[in-house]
C-alpha atoms as a printed R data frame, in Angstrom:
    type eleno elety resid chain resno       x      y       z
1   ATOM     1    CA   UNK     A     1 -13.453  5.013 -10.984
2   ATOM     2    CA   UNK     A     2 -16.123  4.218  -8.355
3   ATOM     3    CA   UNK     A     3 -15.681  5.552  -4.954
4   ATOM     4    CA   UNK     A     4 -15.420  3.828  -2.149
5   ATOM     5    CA   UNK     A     5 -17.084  6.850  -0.284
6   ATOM     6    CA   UNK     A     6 -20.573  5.667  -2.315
7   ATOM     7    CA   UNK     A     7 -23.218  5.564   0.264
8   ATOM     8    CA   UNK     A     8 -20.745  6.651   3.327
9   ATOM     9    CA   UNK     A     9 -20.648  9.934   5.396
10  ATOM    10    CA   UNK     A    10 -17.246 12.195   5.109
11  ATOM    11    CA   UNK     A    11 -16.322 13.890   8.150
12  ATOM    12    CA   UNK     A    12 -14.949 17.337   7.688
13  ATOM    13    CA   UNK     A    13 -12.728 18.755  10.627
14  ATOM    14    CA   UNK     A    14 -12.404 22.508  10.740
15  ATOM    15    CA   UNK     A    15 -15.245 24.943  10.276
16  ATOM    16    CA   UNK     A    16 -13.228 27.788   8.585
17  ATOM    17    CA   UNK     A    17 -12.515 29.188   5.252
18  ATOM    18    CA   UNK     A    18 -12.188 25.878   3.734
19  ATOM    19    CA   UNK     A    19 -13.838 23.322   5.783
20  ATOM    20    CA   UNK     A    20 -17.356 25.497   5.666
21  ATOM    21    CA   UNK     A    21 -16.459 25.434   1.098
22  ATOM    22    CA   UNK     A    22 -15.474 21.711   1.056
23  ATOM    23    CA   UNK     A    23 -18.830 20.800   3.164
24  ATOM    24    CA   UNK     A    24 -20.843 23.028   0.886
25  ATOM    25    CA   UNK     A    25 -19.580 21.888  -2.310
26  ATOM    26    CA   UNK     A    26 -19.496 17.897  -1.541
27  ATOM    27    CA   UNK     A    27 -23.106 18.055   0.043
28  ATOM    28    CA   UNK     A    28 -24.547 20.107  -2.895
29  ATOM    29    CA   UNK     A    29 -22.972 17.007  -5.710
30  ATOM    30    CA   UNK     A    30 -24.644 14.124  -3.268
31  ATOM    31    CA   UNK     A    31 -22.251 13.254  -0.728
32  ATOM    32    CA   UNK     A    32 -23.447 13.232   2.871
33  ATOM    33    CA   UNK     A    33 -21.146 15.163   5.544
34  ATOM    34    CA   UNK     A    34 -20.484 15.511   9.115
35  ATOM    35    CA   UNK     A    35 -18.603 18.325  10.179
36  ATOM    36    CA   UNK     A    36 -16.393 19.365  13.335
37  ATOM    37    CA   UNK     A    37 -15.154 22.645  14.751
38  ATOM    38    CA   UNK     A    38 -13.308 22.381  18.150
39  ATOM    39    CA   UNK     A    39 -15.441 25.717  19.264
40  ATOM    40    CA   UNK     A    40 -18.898 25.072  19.177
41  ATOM    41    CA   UNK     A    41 -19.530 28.974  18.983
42  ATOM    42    CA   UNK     A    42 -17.856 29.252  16.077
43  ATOM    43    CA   UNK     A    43 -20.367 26.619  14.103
44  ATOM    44    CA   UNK     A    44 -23.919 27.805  16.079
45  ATOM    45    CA   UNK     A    45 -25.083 29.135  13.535
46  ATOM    46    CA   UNK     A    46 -24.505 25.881  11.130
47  ATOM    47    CA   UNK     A    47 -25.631 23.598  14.321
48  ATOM    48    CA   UNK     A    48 -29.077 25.653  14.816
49  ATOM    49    CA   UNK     A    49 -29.563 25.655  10.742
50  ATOM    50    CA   UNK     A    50 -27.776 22.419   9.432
51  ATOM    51    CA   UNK     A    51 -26.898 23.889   6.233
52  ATOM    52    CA   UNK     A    52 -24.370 25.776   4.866
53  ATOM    53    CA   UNK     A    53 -25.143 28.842   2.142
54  ATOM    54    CA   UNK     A    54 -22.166 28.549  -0.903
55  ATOM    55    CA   UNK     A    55 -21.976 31.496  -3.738
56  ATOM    56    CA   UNK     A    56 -19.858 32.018  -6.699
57  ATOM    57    CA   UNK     A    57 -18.912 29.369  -9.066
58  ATOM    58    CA   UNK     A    58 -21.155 26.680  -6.628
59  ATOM    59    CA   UNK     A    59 -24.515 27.985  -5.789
60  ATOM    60    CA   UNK     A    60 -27.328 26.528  -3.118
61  ATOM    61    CA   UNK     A    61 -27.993 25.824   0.236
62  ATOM    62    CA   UNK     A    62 -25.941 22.701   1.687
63  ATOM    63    CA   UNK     A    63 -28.054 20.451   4.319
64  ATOM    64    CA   UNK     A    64 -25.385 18.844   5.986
65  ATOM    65    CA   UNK     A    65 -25.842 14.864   8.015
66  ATOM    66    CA   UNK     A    66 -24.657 16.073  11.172
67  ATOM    67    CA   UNK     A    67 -23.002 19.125  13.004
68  ATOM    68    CA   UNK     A    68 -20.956 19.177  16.287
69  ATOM    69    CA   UNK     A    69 -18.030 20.446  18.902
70  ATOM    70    CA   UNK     A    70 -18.312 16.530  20.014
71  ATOM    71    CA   UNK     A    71 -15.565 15.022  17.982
72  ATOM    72    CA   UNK     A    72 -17.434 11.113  18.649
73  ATOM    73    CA   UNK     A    73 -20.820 12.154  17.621
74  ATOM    74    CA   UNK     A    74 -19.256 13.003  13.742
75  ATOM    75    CA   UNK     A    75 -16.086 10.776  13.078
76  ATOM    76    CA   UNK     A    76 -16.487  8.595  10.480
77  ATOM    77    CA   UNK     A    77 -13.833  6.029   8.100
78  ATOM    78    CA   UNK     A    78 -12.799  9.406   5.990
79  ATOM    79    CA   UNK     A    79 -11.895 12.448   7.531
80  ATOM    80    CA   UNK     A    80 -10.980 16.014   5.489
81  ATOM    81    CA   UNK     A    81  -8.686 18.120   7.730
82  ATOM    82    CA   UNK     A    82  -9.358 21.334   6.872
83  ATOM    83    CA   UNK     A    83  -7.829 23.084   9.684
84  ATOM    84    CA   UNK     A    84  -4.586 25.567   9.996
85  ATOM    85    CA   UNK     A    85  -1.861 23.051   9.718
86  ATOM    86    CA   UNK     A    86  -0.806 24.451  13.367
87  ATOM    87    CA   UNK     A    87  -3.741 22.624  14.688
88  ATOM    88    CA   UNK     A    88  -2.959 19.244  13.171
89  ATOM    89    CA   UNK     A    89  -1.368 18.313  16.361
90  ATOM    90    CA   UNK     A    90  -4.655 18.715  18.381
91  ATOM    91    CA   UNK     A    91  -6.436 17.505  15.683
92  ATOM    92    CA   UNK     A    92  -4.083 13.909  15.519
93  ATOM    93    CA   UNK     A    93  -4.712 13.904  19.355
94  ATOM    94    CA   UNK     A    94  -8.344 14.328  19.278
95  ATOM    95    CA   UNK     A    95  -8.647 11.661  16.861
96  ATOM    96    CA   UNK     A    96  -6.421  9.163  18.171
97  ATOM    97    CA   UNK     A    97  -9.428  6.961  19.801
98  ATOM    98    CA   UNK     A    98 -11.236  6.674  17.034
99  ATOM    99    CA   UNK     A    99  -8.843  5.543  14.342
100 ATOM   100    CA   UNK     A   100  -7.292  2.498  12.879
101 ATOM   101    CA   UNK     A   101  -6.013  1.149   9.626
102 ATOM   102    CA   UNK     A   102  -9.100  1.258   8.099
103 ATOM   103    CA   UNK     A   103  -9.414  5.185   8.336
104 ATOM   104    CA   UNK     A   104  -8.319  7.723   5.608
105 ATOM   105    CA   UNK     A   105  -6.875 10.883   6.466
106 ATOM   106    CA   UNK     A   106  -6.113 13.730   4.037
107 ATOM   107    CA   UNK     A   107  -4.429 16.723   5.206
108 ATOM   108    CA   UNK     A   108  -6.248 19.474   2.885
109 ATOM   109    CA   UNK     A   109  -2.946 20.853   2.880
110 ATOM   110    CA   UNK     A   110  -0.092 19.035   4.667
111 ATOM   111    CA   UNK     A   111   1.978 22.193   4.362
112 ATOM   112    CA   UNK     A   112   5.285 21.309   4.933
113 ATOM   113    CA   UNK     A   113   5.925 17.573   6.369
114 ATOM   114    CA   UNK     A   114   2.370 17.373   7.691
115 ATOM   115    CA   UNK     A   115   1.811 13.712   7.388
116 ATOM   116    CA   UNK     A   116   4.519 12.556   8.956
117 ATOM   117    CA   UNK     A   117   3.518 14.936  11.884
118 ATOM   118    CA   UNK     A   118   0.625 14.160  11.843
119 ATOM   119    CA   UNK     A   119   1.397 10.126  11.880
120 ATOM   120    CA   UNK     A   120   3.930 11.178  14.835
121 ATOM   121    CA   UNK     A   121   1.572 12.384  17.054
122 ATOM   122    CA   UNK     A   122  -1.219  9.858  16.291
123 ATOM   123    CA   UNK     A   123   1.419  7.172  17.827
124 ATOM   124    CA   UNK     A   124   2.636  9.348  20.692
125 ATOM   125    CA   UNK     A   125  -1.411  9.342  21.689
126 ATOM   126    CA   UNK     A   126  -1.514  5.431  21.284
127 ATOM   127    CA   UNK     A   127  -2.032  4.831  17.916
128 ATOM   128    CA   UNK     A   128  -0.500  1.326  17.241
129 ATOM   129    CA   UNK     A   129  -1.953  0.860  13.621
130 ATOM   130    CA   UNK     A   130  -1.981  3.831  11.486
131 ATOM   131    CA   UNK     A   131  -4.587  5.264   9.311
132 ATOM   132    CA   UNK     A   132  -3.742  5.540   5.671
133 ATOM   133    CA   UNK     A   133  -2.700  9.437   5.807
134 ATOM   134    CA   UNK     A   134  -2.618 11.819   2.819
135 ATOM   135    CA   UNK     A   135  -1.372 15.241   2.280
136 ATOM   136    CA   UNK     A   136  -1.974 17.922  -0.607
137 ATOM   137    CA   UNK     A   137  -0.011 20.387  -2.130
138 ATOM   138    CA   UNK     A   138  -2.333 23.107  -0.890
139 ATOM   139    CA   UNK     A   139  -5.521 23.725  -0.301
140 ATOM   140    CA   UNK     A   140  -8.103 22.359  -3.479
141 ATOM   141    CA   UNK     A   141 -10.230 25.711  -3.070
142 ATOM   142    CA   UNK     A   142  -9.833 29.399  -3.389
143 ATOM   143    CA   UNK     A   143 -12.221 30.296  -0.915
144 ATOM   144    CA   UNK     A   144 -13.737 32.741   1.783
145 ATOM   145    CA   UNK     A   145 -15.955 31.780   4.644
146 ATOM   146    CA   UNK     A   146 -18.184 35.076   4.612
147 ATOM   147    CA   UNK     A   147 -20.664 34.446   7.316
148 ATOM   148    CA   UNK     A   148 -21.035 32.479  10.328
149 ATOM   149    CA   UNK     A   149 -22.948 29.378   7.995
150 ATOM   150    CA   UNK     A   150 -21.860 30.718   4.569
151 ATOM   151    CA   UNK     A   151 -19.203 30.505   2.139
152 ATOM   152    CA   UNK     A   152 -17.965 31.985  -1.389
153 ATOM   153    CA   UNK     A   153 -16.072 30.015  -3.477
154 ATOM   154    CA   UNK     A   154 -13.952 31.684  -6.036
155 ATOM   155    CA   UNK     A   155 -12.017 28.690  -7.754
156 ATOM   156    CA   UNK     A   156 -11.508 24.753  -8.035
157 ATOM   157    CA   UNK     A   157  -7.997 24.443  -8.332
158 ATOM   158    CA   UNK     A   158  -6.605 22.168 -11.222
159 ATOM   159    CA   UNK     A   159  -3.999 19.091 -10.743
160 ATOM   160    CA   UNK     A   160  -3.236 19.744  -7.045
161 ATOM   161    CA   UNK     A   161  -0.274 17.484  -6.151
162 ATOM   162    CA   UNK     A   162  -1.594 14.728  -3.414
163 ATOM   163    CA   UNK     A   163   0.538 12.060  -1.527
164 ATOM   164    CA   UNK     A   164   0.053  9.316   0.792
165 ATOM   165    CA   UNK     A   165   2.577  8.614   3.884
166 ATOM   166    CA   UNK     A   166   3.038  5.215   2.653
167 ATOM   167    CA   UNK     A   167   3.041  5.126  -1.091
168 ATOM   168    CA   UNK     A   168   1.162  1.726  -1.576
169 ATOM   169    CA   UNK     A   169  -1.802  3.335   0.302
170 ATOM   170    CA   UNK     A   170  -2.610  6.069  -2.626
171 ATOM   171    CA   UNK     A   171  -4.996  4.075  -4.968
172 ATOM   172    CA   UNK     A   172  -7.657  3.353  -1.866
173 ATOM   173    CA   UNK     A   173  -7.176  6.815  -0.664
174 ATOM   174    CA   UNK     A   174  -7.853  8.259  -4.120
175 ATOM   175    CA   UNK     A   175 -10.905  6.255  -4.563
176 ATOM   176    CA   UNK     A   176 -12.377  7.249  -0.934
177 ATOM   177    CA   UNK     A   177 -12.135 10.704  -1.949
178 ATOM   178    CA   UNK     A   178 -15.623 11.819  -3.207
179 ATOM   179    CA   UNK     A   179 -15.543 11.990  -6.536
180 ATOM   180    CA   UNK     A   180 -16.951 15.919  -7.186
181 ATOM   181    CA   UNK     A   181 -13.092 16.567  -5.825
182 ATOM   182    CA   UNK     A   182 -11.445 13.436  -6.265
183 ATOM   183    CA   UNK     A   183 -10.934 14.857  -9.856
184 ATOM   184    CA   UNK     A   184  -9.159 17.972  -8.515
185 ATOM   185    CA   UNK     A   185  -5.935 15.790  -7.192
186 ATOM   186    CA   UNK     A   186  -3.207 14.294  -9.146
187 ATOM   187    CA   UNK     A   187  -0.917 11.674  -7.331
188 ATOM   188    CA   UNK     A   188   2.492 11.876  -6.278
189 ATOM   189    CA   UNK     A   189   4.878  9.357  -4.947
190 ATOM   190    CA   UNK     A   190   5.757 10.902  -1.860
191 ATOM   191    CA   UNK     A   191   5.720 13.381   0.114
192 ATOM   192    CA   UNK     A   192   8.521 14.972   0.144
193 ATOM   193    CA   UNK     A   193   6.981 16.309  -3.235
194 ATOM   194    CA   UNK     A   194   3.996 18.014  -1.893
195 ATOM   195    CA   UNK     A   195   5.583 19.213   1.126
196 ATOM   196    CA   UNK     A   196   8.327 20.739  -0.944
197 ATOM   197    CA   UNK     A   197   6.206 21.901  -3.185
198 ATOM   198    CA   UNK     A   198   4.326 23.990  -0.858
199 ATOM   199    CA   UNK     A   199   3.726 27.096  -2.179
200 ATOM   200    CA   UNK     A   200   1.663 28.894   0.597
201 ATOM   201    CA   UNK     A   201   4.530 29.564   2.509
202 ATOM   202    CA   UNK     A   202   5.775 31.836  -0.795
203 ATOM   203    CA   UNK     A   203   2.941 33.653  -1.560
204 ATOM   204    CA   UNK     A   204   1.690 34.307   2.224
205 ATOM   205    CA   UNK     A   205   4.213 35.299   4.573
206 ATOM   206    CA   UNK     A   206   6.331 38.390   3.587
207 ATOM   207    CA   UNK     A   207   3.495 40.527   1.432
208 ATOM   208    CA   UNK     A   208   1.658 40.152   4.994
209 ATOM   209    CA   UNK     A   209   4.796 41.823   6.578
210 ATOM   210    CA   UNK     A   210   5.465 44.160   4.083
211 ATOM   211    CA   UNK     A   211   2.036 45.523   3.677
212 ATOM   212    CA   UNK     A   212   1.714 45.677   7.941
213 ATOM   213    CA   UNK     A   213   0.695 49.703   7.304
214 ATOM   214    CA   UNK     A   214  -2.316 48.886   5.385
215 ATOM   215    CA   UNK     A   215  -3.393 45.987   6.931
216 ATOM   216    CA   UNK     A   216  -3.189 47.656  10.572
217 ATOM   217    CA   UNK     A   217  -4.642 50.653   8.937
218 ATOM   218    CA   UNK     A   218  -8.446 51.548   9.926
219 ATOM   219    CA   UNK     A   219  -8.938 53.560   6.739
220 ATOM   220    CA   UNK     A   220  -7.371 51.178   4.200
221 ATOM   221    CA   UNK     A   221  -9.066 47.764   2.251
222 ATOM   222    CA   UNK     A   222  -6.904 46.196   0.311
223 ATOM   223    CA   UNK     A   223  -7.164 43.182  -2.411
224 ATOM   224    CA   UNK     A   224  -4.444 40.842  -0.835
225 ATOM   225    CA   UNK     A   225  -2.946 40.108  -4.140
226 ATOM   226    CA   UNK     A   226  -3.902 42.252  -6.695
227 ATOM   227    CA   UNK     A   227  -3.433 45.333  -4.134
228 ATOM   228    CA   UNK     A   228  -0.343 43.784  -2.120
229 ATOM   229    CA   UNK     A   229   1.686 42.086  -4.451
230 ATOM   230    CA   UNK     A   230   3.620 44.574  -5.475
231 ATOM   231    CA   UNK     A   231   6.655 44.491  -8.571
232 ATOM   232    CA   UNK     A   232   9.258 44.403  -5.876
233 ATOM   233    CA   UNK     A   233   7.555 42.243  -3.492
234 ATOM   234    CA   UNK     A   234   6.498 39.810  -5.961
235 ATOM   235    CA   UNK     A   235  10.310 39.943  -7.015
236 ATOM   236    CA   UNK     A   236  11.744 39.220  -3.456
237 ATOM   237    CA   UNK     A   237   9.250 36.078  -3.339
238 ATOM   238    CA   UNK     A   238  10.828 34.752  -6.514
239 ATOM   239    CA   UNK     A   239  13.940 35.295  -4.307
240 ATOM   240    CA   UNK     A   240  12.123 33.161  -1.505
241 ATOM   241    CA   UNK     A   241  10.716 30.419  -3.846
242 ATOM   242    CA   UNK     A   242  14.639 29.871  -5.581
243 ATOM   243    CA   UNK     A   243  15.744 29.061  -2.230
244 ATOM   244    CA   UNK     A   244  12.471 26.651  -1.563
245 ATOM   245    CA   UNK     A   245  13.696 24.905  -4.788
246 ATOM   246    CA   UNK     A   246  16.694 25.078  -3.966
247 ATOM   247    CA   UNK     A   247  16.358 23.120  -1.041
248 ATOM   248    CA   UNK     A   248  14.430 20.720  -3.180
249 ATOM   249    CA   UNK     A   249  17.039 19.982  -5.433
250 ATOM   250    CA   UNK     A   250  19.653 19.310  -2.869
251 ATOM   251    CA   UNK     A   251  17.255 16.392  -1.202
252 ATOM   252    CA   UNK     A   252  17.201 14.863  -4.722
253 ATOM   253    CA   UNK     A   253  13.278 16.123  -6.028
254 ATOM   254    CA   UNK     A   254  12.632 18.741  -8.902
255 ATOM   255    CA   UNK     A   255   9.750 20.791  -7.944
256 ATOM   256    CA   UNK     A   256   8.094 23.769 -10.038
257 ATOM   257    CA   UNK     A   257   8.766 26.884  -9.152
258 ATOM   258    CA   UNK     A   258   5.963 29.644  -7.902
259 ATOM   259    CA   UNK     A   259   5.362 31.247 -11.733
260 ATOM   260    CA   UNK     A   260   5.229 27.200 -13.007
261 ATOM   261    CA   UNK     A   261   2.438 26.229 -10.179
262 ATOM   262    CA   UNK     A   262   0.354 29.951 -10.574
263 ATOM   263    CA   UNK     A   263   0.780 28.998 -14.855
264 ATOM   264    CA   UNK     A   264  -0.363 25.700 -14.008
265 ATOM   265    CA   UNK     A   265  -3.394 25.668 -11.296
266 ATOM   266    CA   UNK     A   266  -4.475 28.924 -12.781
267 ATOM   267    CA   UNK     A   267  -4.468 28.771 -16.315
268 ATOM   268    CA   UNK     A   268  -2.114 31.958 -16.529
269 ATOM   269    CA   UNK     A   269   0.538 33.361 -18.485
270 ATOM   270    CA   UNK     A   270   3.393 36.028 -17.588
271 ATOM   271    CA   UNK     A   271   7.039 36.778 -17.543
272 ATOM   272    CA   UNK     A   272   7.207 36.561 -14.110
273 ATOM   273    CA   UNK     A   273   5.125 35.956 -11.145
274 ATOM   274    CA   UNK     A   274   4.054 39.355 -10.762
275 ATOM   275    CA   UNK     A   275   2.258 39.155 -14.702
276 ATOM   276    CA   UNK     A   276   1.334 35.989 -13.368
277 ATOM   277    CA   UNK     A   277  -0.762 37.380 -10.191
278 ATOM   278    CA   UNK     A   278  -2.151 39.681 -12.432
279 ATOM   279    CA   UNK     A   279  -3.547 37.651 -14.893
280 ATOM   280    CA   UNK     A   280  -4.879 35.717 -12.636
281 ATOM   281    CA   UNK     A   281  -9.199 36.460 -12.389
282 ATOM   282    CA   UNK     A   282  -9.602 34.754  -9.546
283 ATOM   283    CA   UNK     A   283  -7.465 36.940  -7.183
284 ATOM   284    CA   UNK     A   284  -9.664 39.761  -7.926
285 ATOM   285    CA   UNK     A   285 -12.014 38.930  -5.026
286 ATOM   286    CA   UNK     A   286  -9.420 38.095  -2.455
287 ATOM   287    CA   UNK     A   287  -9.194 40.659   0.690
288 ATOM   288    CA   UNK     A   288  -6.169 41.184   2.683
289 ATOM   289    CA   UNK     A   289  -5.970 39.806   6.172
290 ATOM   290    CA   UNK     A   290  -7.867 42.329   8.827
291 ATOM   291    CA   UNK     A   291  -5.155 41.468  11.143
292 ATOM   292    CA   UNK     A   292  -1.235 40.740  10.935
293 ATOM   293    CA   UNK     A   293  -2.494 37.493  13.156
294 ATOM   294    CA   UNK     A   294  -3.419 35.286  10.600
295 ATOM   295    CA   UNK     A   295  -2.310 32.016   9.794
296 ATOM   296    CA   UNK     A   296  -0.666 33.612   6.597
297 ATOM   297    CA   UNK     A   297   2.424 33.710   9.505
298 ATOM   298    CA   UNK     A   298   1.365 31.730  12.333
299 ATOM   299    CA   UNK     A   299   0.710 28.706  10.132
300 ATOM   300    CA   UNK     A   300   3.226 29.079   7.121
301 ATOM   301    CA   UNK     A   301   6.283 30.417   8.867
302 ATOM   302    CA   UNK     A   302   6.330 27.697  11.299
303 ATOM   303    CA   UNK     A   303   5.018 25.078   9.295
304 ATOM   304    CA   UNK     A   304   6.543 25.968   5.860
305 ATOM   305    CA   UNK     A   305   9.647 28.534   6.434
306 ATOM   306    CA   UNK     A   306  10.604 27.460   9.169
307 ATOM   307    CA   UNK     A   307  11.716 23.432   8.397
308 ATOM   308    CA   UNK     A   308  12.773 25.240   4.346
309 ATOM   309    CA   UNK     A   309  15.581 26.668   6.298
310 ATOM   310    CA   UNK     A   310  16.398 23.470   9.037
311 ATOM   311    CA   UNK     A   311  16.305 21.548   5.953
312 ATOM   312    CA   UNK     A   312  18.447 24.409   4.566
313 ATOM   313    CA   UNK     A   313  21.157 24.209   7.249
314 ATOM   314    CA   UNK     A   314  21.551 20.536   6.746
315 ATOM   315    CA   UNK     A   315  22.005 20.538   3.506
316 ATOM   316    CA   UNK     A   316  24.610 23.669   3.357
317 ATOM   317    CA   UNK     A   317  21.755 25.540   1.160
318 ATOM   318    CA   UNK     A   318  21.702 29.139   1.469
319 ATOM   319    CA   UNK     A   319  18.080 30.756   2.416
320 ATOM   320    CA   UNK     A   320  19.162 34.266   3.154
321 ATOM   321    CA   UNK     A   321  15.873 35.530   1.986
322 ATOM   322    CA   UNK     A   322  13.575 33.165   4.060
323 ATOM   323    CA   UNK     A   323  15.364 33.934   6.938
324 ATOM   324    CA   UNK     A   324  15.631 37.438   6.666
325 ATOM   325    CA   UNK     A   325  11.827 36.773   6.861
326 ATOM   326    CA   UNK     A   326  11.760 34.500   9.923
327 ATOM   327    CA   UNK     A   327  13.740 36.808  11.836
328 ATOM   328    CA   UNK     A   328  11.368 39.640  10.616
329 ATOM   329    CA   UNK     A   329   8.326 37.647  12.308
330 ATOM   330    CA   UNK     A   330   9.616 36.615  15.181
331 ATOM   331    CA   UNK     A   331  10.353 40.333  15.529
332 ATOM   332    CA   UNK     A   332   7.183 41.968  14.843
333 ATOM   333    CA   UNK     A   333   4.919 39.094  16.525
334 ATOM   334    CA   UNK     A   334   7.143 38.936  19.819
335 ATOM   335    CA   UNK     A   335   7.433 35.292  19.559
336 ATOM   336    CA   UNK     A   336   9.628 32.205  18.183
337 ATOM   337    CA   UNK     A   337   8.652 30.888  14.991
338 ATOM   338    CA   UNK     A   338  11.612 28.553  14.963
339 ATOM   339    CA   UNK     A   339  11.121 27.133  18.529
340 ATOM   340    CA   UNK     A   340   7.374 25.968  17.487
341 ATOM   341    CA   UNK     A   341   7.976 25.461  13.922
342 ATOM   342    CA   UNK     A   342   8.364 21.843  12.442
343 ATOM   343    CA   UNK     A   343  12.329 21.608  12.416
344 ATOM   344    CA   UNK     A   344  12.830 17.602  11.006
345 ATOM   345    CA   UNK     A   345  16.060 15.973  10.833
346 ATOM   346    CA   UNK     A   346  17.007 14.515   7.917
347 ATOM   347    CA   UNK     A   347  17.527 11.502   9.254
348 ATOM   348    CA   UNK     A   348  13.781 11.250  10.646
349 ATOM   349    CA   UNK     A   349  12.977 12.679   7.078
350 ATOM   350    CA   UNK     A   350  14.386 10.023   5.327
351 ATOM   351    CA   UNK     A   351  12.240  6.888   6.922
352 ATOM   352    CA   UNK     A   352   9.373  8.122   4.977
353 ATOM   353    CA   UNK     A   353  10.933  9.612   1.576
C-alpha cells in the first residue's frame, strides 16, 4: 500500500520516551520529521544538534527536518502525539489553529477514551471541522529516552490495535502513517476497542505503589518488571485486568485479557501473567521509575482507572480491586485522581461507539 505520507514531513509532538524513538526510527527508514516539545529546554540539545542518537534493535544518528518549542514553525497534515495522555488536552488546544479536515491525528496511545477527548476539546477551542483522529492500543515502542538527544529502543511491538473516531476515516489514516510503522498497527472498528483494551493502566499503576520502598529508596535499582512484578503482585493485576474486561463485556466488546495481549505483542508463553513477564526478553532492560511521580499514576489512573470504574458504576460492574487502587493514589500522592480523571457518561460514550 503506498503512503500518502510519500514525499511529506510528519510532525511528532512530545519529545519524551517515545516521541525522541518514533523520530529516530521514521527518520533513519526515509521519512522526514518535525518535532515539538512544549519546553524548549527539554529539546536544546536536539535543537543545537538536529539529530537524534537511537541504539538497540535501530542503530544511527537521526537528522531530523526541523526542531522547535514554536508549535507553527513544525505542524504539518500528520501529526504523532506522543505525549502523556494527560497532556492531550493542551496538546488539542495548541493545535486547534492549525487544523482542519484534512489533518490526521493519531494518539500514540489514546489510553482510555482519548479520541473522543481529544475531538472534545479541539471543538471547545473552535474547531468546526474535525481532523480525522486515531487512537492506539498503546504505545508501538518499548522504549527509553536515555539522554537529552538520544534514545534506546528495546522492541517494535506486533499487531497493536488502532482506531479512528469515525470509522470511515481508517483506510486514509492507515495509509498516511509512514510505512516503517504503518506495519506495526492492525485496525479496529472503534474505539471503544482500543480504549478498553488499554492495558497500561494494568501493568503500570499498582506495582508502582507497591514497590514505593524501592523506588523512593537511594540505595536500591530495580528492573521495573522483571524486579517488581512480583507472584502476588502480578496476581492482584490479573485481579485488576478481570474487572477491565469485565467492564468490557458489559458495554457489549470482548477484549483480551493482560496474559492474551503480553502472549500476543510479545511472542510469549506462560500459565499466567507472571510466566508471561518473565519470558518476556525485552523487559530485561526496563528500569523502575526514579520517582513515584511518573505518569505510570498521573497518566494511567486518571486516564485509564479512573473512567474503568465510572464506566464500572454505570454499568453495576464490580471493580473492587481498581478502586482499592484509586483510593490508594489519591492517598499517597495527596491529590484527586477521580476529580481530574476522564469520567464519560455513557450516554456521551455512546455517540461515538
Amino acid at each position: 500500500m503506498k503512503s500518502l505520507m510519500d514525499n511529506k514531513t510528519v510532525c511528532i509532538y512530545g519529545a519524551g520516551h517515545q516521541g525522541l524513538s518514533m523520530a529516530a526510527h521514521l527518520v533513519l527508514n526515509g521519512v522526514k520529521v518535525n518535532l515539538y516539545n512544549r519546553t524548549q529546554a527539554h529539546i536544546q540539545k536536539v535543537i543545537d544538534s538536529s539529530c537524534v542518537l537511537c541504539d538497540g534493535m535501530i542503530c544511527g544518528a537521526a537528522k531530523l527536518n526541523k526542531v522547535s518549542a514554536d508549535i507553527a514553525e513544525v505542524v504539518t497534515d500528520i501529526i504523532m502525539i506522543t505525549t502523556p495522555s494527560n497532556a492531550h488536552k493542551d496538546a488539542a488546544k495548541s493545535l486547534a489553529p492549525f487544523v482542519d479536515e484534512n489533518t490526521v491525528i493519531v494518539l500514540n496511545p489514546g489510553r482510555t477514551f482519548g479520541a473522543i477527548e481529544f475531538a472534545e476539546e479541539l471543538k471547545k477551542n473552535g474547531v468546526r471541522s474535525l481532523p480525522q483522529i486515531a487512537e492506539t492500543q498503546t504505545i508501538v515502542y518499548t522504549c527509553r529516552k536515555s539522554g537529552e538527544n538520544s534514545t534506546s529502543i528495546f522492541a517494535l511491538k506486533d499487531d497493536v490495535k488502532i482506531a479512528a473516531l469515525k470509522t470511515s476515516n481508517i483506510n486514509v489514516i492507515m495509509r498516511a502513517i509512514p510505512g516503517c510503522i504503518r506495519e506495526q498497527f492492525s485496525s479496529v472498528d472503534s474505539v471503544a476497542f482500543t480504549s478498553l483494551s488499554n492495558i497500561g493502566m494494568i501493568l503500570h499503576c499498582a506495582p508502582v505503589l507497591m514497590n514505593i520502598g524501592w523506588i523512593e529508596s537511594e540505595k536500591a535499582e530495580f528492573k521495573y518488571y522483571y524486579d517488581g512484578i512480583s507472584p502476588s503482585i502480578a496476581r492482584y493485576l490479573e485481579k485488576m485486568d478481570k474487572e477491565r474486561v469485565s467492564v468490557a463485556n458489559a458495554l457489549g466488546y470482548e477484549v483480551e485479557t493482560l496474559k492474551n495481549w503480553l502472549e500476543r505483542t510479545y511472542h510469549v508463553q506462560g500459565n499466567c501473567v507472571y510466566e508471561c513477564i518473565k519470558a518476556n526478553e525485552t523487559y530485561k532492560g526496563i528500569d523502575a521509575p526514579p520517582t513515584i511521580n511518573t505518569r505510570y499514576l498521573f497518566e494511567d489512573i486518571p486516564n485509564g482507572l479512573v473512567p474503568i470504574e465510572y464506566l464500572g458504576l454505570q454499568l453495576g460492574v464490580s471493580t473492587t480491586n481498581i478502586t482499592t487502587i484509586i483510593d490508594l493514589a489519591n492517598s499517597v500522592m495527596e491529590t484527586d485522581y477521580r476529580k481530574s480523571g476522564r469520567r464519560f457518561d455513557l450516554a456521551v460514550l455512546e455517540q461515538f461507539f
